[in-house]
C-alpha positions in Angstrom: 147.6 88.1 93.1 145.7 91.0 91.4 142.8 92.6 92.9 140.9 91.5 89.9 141.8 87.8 90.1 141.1 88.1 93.7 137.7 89.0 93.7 136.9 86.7 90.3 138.6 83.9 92.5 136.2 84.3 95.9 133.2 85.1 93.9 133.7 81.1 91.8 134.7 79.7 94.7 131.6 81.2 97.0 129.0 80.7 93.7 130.0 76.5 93.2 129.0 76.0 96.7 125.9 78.4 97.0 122.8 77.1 98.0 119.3 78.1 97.2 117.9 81.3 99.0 115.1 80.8 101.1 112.7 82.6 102.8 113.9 83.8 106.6 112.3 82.8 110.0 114.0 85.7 111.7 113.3 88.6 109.0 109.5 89.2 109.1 107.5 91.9 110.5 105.2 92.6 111.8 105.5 89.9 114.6 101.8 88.6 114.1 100.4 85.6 116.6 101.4 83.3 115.2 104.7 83.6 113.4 104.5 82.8 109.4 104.7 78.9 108.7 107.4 77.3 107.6 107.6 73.9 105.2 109.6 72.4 102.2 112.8 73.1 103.9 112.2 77.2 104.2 111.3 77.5 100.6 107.6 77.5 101.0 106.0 80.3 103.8 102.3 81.3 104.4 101.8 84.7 105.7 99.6 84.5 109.0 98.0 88.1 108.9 94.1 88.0 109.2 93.5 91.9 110.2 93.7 95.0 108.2 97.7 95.3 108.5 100.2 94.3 106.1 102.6 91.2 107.1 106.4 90.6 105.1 108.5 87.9 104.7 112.1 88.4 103.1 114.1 85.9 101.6 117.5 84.9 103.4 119.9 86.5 101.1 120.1 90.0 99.6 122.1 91.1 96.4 123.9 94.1 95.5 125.5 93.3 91.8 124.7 90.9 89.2 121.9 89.9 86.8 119.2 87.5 88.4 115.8 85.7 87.6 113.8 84.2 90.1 110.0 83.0 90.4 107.4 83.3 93.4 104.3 80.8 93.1 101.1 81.7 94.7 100.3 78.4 96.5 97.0 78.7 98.2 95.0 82.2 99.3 93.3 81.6 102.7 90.7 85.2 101.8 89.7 83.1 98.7 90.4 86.3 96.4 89.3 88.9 98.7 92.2 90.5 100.5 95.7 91.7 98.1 98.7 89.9 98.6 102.2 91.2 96.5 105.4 89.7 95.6 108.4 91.9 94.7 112.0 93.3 96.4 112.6 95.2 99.4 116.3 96.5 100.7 117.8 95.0 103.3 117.0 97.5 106.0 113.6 98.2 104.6 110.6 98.3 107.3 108.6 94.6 105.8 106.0 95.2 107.9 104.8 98.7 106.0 102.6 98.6 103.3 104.5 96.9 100.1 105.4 99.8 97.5 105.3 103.0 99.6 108.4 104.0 100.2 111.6 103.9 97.7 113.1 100.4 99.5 110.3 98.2 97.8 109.0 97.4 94.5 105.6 95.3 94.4 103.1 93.4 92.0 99.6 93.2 93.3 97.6 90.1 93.4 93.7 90.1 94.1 93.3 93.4 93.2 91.2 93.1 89.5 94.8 94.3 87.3 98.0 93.8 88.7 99.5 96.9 89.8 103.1 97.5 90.5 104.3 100.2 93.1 107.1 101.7 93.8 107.3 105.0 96.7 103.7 105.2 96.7 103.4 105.2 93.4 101.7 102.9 90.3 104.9 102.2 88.1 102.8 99.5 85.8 99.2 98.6 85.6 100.7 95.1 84.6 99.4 95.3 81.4 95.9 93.9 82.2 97.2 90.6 83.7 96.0 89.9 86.6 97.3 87.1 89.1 96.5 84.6 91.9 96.5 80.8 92.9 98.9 78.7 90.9 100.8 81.7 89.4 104.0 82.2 89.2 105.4 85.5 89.1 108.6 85.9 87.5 111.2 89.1 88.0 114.2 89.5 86.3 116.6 92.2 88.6 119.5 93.8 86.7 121.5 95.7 89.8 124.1 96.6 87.3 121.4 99.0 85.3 119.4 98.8 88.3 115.8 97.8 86.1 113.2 95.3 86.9 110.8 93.2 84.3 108.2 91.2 86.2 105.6 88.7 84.6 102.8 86.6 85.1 102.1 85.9 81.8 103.3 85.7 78.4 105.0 89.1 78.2 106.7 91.6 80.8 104.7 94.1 82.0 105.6 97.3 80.0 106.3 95.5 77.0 109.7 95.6 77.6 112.6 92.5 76.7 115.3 92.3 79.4 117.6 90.1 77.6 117.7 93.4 75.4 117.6 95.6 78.3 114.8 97.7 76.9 111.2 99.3 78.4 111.8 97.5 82.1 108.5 97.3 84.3 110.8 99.7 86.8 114.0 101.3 86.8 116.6 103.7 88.9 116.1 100.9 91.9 118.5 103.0 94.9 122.1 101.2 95.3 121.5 99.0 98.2 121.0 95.0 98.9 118.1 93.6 97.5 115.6 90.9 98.6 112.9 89.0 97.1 110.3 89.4 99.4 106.3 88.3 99.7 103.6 90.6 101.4 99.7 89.5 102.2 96.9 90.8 104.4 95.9 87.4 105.2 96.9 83.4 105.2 98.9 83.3 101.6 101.1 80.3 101.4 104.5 81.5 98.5 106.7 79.2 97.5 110.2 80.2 96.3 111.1 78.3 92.9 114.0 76.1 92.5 113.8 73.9 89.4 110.6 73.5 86.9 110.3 77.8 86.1 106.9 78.1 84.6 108.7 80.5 82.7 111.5 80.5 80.5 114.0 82.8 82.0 116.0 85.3 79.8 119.6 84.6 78.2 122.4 86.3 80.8 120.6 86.2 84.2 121.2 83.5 86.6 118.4 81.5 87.6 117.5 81.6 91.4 118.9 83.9 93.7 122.1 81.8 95.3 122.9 82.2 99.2 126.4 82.6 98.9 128.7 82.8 102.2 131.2 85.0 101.5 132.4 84.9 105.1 133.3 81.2 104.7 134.7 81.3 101.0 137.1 84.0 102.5 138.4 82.0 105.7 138.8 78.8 103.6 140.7 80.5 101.0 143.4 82.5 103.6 143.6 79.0 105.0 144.9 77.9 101.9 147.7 80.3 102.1 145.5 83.5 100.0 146.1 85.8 102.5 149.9 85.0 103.1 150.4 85.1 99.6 149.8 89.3 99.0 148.6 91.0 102.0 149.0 94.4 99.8 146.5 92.8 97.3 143.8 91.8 100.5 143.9 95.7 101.2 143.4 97.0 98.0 140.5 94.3 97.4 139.1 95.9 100.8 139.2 99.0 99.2 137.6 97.9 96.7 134.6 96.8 97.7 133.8 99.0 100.5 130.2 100.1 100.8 129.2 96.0 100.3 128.3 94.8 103.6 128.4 90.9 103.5 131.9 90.9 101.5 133.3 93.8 103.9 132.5 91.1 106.6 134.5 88.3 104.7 137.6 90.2 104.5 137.3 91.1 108.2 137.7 87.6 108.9 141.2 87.4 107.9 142.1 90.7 108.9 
């Protein structure tokens, strides 16, 4: 079996039984009193942060390739308006608890801060084009890790005017190669819930919609079960080759090793 085939093979397989990312119980920082809350199966989380610090929440699956779309809704704000809150990406490994945007491992949109402002290492990357978001919006992001470029909305155009179906003017781009995660930030009680079906948005032509938790680990083991990995064991080390550097799919082919 080609290497090609291989990888084309896991990835369908892993993809038809994905299920819908949602936001983590484990990966959050700081560790406020009490934790975030958790309700509509994981989907939906309210930050519990009521001091001057920052509190994180990532979702439960990072990505590393691909084209994706997915939208955050701003359910309720327990400051009424008064303290920011910001919705973006953060690396796997990136500290959640630290102020959202200041170092190159996130990428934010303000909310409750007059304009929305996008940051990036410490940095305004888009004044979100004089939109300006809070309860009941949706913000959508569209992440192209292949280009590595960002467009983010809350409104009827991406801010920096750019189209990503086109791939042109992104809100952000030269995103470091690493895993990816949505992830929500607040300085107070602000409830996000993670969209699975009924986008306020239309998302663009050639990005998936949602941002699939895929288990490669168990793709892998049911597919050597299935005689895969009897079938070319030369192929299995040349796919290992392949994708080394990529954590979670490293892992998979560990399995069977």
């Amino acid at each position: 079996m080609a290497v090609d085939t291989l990888l084309a093979v896991i990835t369908a397989t892993a993809e038809s039984q994905g299920a819908n990312a949602l936001w983590s119980t484990t990966d959050f920082a700081p560790t406020p009193t009490p934790a975030p809350t958790y309700s509509s199966g994981n989907a939906d989380v309210e930050t519990s942060q009521t001091g001057s610090a920052w509190s994180g929440v990532r979702a439960n699956m990072g990505k590393r390739s691909g084209k994706w779309y997915f939208e955050i809704e701003i359910v309720s704000d327990g400051s009424a308006g008064v303290q920011p809150f910001a919705v973006g990406l953060a690396t796997s490994d990136a500290a959640i608890g630290a102020q959202p945007g200041s170092d190159a491992f996130t990428l934010a949109a303000f909310g409750n801060v007059g304009i929305a402002r996008v940051k990036h290492n410490g940095s305004t990357v888009d004044d979100g084009d004089a939109d300006t978001y809070g309860i009941a919006t949706n913000i959508g992001v569209c992440v192209d890790l292949e280009s590595r470029c960002v467009w983010i909305f809350a409104g009827a155009t991406y801010w920096g005017g750019g189209d990503p179906e086109l791939g042109t003017l992104p809100t952000f781009s030269a995103l470091v190669a690493a895993s990816w995660v949505p992830a929500v930030w607040s300085k107070h009680t602000t409830k996000f819930k993670f969209v699975h079906s009924g986008f306020q948005y239309t998302p663009p032509a050639g990005y998936r919609t949602d941002w699939y938790a895929i288990d490669y680990v168990s793709t892998v083991r049911r597919l050597s079960n299935n005689g895969y990995s009897a079938y070319d064991s030369t192929t299995w080390r040349h796919f290992a080759a392949r994708i080394k550097g990529d954590p979670v799919l490293e892992r998979a082919v560990g399995c069977v090793a």
